[in-house]
C-alpha positions in Angstrom: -224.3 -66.1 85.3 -221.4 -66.5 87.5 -220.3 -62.8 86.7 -223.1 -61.2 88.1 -224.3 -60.8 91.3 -228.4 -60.1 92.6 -228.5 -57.0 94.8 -230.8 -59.0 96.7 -228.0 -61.3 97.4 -226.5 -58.7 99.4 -227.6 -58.7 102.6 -230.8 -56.2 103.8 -230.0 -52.8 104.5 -230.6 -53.1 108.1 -227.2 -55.5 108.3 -225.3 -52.4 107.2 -224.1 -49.4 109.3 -226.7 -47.0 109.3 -224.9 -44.2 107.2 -224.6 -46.7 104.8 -228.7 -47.7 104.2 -229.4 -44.8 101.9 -226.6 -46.4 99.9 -228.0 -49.7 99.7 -231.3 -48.8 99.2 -230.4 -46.9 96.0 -228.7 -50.5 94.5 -232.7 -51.9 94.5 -232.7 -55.5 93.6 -231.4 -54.8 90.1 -228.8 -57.1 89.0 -224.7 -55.7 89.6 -222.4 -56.9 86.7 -219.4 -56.8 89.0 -216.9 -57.1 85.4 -218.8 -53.2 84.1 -216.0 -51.5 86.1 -217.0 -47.8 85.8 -220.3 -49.0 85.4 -223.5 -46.7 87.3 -224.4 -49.6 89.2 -220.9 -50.5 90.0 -220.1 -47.9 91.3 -223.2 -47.5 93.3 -221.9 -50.8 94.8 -218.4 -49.7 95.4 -219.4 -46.3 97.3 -221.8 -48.7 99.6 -218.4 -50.6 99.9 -216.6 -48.2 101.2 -218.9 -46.6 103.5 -218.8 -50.0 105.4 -215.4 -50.7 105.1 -215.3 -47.4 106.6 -218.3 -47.7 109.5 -216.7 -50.9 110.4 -213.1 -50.5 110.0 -212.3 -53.7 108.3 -211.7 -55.3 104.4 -209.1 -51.9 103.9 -206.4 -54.1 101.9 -209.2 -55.3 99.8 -210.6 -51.8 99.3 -207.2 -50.6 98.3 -206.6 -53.8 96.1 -209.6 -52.9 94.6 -208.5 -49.1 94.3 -205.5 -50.1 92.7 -207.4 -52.6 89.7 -209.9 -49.9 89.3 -206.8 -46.9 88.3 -205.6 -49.5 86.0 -208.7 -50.1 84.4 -209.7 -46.8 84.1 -205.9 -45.8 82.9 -204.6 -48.1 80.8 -207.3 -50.3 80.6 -205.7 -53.6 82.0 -205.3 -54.6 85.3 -202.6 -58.2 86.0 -204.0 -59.1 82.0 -207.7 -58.1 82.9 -210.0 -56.3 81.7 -212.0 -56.0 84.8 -212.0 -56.0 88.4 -214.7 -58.9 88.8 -212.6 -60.7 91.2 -211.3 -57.8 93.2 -215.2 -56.5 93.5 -216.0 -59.9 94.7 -213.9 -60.3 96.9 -214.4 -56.9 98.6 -218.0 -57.6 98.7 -217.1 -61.4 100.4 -215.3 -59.2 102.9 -217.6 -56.6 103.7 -220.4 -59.2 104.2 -219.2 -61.6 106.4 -219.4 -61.2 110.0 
């Protein structure tokens, strides 16, 4: 499923700032459906997110692009059309993973 994304896919725990690793160990190697925004899972993902973005100080218009999808979402439910913040959470997660 191209909607979904393995928690294994994202890189060991060791790759991420320390204060982040009890983060990532908590997201296992279950599955993340990046489209469940508000989702437990998700948002396990997005809190190990933003502690990187944080640690690292980079991907911050992504966060807040992200940010943004996520209020509409959880407002009005529609975001640009969508339904979700797939894309957004993707590319956040693109971001925060490459060197």
């Amino acid at each position: 499923m191209e909607a979904e994304t393995e928690a294994a896919s994202i890189p060991n725990r060791r790759t991420f700032a320390k204060r982040c690793r009890k983060i990532r160990r908590a997201l296992g190697e279950r599955e993340i459906d990046l489209g469940a925004t508000g989702s437990q899972d998700n948002n396990k993902l997005v809190s190990l997110l933003k502690c990187e973005s944080r640690a690292r100080r980079k991907c911050e218009d992504v966060s807040k692009r992200y940010a943004q999808c996520h209020a509409a979402i959880m407002g009005v439910g529609m975001f640009k059309g969508k339904r979700n913040c797939r894309n957004e959470l993707a590319s956040w997660l693109q971001c925060v993973t490459t060197p």
